[in-house]
C-alpha positions as CSV (number, residue, x, y, z in Angstrom):
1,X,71.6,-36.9,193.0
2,X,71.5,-33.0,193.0
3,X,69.6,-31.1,190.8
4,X,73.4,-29.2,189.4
5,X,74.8,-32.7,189.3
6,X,72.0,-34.5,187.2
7,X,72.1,-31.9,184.7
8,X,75.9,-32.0,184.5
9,X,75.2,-35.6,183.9
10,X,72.9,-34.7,181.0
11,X,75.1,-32.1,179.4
12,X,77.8,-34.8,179.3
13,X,75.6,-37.3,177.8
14,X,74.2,-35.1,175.6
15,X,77.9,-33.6,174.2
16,X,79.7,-36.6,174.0
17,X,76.3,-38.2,171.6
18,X,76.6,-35.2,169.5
19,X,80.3,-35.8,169.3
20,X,80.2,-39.3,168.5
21,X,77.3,-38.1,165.8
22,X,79.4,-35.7,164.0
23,X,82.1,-38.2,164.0
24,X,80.7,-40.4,162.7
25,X,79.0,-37.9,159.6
26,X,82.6,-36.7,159.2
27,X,84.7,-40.5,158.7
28,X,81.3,-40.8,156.4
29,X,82.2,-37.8,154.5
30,X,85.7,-39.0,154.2
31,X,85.2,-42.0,152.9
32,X,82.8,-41.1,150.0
33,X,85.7,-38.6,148.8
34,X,88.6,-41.0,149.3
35,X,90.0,-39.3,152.1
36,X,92.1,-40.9,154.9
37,X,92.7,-40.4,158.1
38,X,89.9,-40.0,161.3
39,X,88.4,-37.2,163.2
40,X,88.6,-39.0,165.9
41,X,92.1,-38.3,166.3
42,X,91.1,-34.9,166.8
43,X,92.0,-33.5,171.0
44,X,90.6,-35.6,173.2
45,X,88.5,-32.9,175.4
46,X,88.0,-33.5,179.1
47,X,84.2,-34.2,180.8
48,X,85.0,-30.5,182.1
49,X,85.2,-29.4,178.6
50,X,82.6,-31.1,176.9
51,X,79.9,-30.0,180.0
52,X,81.3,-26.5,179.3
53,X,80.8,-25.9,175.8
54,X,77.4,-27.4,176.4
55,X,76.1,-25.3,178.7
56,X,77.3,-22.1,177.2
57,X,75.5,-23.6,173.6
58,X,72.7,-23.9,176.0
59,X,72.6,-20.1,177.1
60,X,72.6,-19.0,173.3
61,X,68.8,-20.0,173.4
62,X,66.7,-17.1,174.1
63,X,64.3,-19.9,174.7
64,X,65.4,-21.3,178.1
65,X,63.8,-20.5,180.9
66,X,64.9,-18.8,183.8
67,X,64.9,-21.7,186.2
68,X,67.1,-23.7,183.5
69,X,69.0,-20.9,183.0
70,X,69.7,-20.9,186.7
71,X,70.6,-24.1,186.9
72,X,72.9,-24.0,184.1
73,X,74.7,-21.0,186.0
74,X,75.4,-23.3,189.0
75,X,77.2,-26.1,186.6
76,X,79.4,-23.7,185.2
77,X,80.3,-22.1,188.9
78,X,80.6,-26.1,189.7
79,X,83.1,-26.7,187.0
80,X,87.2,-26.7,187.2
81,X,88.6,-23.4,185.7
82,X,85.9,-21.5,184.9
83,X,86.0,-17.7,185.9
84,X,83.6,-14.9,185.8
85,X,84.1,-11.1,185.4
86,X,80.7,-9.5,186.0
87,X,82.2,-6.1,185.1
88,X,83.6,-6.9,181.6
89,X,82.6,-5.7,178.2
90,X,82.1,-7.3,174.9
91,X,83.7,-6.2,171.5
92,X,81.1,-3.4,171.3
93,X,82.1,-1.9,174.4
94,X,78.5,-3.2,176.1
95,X,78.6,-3.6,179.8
96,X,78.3,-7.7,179.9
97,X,78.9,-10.7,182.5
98,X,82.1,-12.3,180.8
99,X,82.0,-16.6,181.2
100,X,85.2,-17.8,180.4
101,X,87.3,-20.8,180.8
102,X,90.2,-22.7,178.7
103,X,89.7,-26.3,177.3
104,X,92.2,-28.5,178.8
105,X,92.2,-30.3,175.4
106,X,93.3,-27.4,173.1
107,X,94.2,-24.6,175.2
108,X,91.8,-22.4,173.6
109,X,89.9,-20.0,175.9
110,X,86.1,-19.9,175.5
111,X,84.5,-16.6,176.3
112,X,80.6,-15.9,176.6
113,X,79.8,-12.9,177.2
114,X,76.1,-12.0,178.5
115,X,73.8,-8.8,179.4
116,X,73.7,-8.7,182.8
117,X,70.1,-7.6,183.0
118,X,68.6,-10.1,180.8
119,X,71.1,-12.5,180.6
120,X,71.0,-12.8,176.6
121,X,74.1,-13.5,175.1
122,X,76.0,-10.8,173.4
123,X,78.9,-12.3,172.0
124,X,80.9,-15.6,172.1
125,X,84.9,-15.4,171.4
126,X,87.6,-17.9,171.1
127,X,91.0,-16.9,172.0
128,X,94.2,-19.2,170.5
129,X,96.9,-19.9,171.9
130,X,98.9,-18.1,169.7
131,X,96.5,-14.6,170.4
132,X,94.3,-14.7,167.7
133,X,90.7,-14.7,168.2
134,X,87.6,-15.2,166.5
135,X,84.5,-13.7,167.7
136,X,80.9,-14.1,167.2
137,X,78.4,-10.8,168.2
138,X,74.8,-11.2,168.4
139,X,72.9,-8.4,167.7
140,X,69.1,-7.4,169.2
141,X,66.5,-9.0,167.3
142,X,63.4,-7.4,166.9
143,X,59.8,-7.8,164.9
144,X,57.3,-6.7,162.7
145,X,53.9,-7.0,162.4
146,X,54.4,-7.9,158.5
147,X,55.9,-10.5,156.4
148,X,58.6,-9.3,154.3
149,X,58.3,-9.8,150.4
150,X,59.6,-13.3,149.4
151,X,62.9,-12.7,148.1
152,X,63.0,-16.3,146.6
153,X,60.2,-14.9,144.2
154,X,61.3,-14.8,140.5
């Protein structure tokens, strides 16, 4: 098995476990308030949408590696209906590498947009069908050489 193909394999795995975990915390949730009904009936997403949204979680991590990184890149080239625009720019007009690519399930279209020179993600968006979107921006993160004071401290 390729190296793209086993770790399609394991983002599949891996979001479909999380899935069944938060369904299972949510019917849980449910029942100690009374509440009917099952979020399992939610839209039943597609492999291609579950590998997907896990590989984009994955590239939020300013902890992965490059090779990983890499690889992650050539799942997401690998996978139905994704496109890339390498000359797009997020909600605060910065030059970025836009990911995108509509859940078969929903219809909603999932957008990642990255710095092209480091690769950091600088936004994630959500587009509706009906045109409204909802947008997450990440902003630079820096440090100090100081700890702040504890704002906890009464």
């Amino acid at each position: 098995m390729s190296i793209r193909k086993h770790l399609r394999a394991r983002l599949l795995a891996q979001a479909k476990q999380e899935r069944a975990k938060a369904i299972a915390w949510q019917e849980k949730e449910m029942k100690a308030r009374g509440k009917k009904g099952s979020p399992a009936s939610q839209p039943k997403l597609t492999d291609d949408d579950f590998v997907f949204e896990e590989a984009t979680t994955m590239l939020w991590n300013p902890l992965v590696g490059p090779d990983l990184r890499a690889a992650l890149y050539k799942v997401l080239a690998a996978t139905p209906g994704v496109q890339v625009d390498s000359h797009a720019r997020d909600d605060l007009n910065r030059p970025a590498v836009e990911i995108s690519r509509t859940a078969t399930a929903t219809g909603i279209e999932d957008q990642t947009f990255e710095n092209p020179q480091t690769g950091a993600v600088l936004e994630t968006a959500f587009r509706y069908k009906d045109g409204t979107k909802g947008t997450d921006l990440y902003l630079s993160v820096t440090s100090s050489g100081t700890v702040p004071p504890n704002p906890y401290q009464r």
